[in-house]
LUMBA-982717 format. One record per residue (C-alpha): x, y, z; residue number from 0. Coordinates in Angstrom, 1 decimal, decimal comma. Each point is the difference from the previous one (the first is absolute). Layout:
N
u_v_w_resi
X_Y_Z_NUM
...
This chain:
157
u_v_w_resi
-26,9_-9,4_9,5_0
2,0_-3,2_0,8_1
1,5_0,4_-3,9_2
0,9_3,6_0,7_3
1,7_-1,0_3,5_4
2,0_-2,9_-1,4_5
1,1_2,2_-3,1_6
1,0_3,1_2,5_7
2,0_-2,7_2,1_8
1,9_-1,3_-2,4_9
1,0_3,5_-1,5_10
1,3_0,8_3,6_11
2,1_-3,4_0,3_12
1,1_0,1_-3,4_13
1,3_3,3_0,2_14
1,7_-0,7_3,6_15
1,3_-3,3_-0,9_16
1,6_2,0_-3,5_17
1,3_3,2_2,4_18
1,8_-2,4_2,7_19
1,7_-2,1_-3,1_20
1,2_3,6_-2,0_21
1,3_1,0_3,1_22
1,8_-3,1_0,7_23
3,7_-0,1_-0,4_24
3,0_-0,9_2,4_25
3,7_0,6_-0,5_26
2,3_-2,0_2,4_27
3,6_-1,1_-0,2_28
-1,0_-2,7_-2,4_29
-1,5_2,6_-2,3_30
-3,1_1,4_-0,3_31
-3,5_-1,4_-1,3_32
-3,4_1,8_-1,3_33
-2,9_-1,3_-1,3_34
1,5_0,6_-3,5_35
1,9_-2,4_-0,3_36
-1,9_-3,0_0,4_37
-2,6_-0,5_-2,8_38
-2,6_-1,6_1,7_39
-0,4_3,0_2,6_40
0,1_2,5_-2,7_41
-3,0_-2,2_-1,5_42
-1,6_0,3_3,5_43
0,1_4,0_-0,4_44
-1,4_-0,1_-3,4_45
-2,9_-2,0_1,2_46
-0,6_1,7_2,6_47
0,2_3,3_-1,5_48
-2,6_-1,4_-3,1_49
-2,4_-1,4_3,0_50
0,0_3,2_1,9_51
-1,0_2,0_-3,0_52
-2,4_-2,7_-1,2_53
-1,5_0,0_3,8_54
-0,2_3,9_-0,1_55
-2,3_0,3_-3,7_56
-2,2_-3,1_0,9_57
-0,8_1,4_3,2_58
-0,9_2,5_-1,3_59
-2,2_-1,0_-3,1_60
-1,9_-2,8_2,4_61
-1,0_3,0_2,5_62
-1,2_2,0_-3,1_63
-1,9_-3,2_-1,3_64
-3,8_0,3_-0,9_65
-2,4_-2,7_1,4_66
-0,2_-1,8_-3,2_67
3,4_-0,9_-0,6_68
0,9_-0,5_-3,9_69
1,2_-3,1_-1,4_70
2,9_1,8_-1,0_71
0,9_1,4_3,0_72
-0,3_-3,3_1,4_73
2,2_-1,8_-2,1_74
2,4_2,8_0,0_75
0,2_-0,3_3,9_76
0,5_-4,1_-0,4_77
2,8_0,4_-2,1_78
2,1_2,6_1,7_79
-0,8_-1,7_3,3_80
1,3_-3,3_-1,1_81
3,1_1,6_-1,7_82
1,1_1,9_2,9_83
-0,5_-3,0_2,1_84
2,1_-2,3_-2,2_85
2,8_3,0_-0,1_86
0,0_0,4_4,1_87
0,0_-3,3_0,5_88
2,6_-0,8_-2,3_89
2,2_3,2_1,5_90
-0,5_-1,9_3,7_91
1,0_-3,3_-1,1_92
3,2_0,9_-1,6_93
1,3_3,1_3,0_94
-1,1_-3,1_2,0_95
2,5_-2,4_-1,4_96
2,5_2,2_-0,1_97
-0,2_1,2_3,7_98
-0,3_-3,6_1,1_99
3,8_-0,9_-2,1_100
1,4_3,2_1,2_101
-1,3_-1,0_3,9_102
1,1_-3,7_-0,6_103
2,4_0,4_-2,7_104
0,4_-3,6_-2,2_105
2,6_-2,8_1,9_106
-0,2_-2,2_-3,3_107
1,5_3,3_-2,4_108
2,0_1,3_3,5_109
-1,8_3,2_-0,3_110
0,0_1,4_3,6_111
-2,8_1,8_1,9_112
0,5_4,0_-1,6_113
-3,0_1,3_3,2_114
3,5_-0,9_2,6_115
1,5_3,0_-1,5_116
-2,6_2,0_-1,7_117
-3,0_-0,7_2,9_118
-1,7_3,3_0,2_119
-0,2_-0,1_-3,8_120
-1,8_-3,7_0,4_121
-2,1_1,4_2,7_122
-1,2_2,8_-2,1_123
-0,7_-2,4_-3,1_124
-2,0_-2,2_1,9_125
-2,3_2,7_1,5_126
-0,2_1,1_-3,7_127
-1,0_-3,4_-0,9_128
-2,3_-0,9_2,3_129
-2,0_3,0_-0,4_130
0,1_-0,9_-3,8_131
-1,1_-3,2_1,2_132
-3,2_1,4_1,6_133
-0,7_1,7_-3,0_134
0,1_-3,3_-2,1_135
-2,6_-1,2_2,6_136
-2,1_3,3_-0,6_137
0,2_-0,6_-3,6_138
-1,6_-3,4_0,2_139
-2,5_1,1_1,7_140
-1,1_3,0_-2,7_141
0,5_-3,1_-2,6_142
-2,5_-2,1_1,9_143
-2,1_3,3_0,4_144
0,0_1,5_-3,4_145
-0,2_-4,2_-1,7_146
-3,2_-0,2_2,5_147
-1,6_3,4_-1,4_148
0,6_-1,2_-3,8_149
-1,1_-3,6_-0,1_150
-2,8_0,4_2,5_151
-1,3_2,9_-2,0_152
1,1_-0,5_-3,6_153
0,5_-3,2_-1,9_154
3,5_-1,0_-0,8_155
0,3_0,9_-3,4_156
């Protein structure tokens, strides 16, 4: 039940953090800026939209389990579970670096702050990214969950 709540969850902040980034564009009189054209928030989307859709089918598949769960659908789960985590994570780290030079910009390069004239577009990213950030966490978690089901019930190999 936990699994299947944890799974739903980060579906729903997956999909929320991917919707508020799409949507996410500003044009100003210095131009105008989308989620498109940095590379590491188009990476954010794409790993959000591949954790959303992963989050939907194993949700699924672990409320249609039997009681004896197979080796291979154990393994299976393992896998996926640590994939997606690694992906998400990854995703976070790199939106995160890039929101932290556009809010602080680089003094040693003289790249300026790009949130003092694109802010609601900053704003926007952020929420995005912390809600992808969550997710990471959630992801851990069904790592620790689905390692715990296959070591404690199968051996390693």
């Amino acid at each position: 039940m936990v699994e299947t709540i944890l799974r739903v969850a980060s579906m729903a902040l997956s999909l929320s953090g991917l919707v508020i980034m799409i949507k996410n564009s500003v044009s100003n009189d210095f131009g105008s800026l989308s989620y498109s054209n940095l590379v590491a928030f188009m990476y954010l989307v794409s790993a959000n939209g591949v954790c959303a859709t992963y989050s939907l089918f194993s949700a699924l598949a672990i409320s249609d389990i039997p009681c004896p769960i197979s080796k291979l659908r154990v393994w299976t789960f393992f896998f996926f579970d640590q994939v997606v985590t690694y992906v998400v994570l990854a995703a976070v780290t790199v939106s995160a670096e890039t929101l932290y030079l556009a809010y602080k910009g680089n003094k040693a390069i003289t790249w300026s702050s790009a949130c003092d004239s694109y802010g609601v577009f900053c704003h926007k990213a952020l929420v995005s990214v912390l809600f992808t950030f969550v997710v990471s966490i959630l992801y851990m978690s069904l790592s620790f969950i689905s390692s715990y089901r296959l070591f404690s019930r199968f051996e390693a190999l």
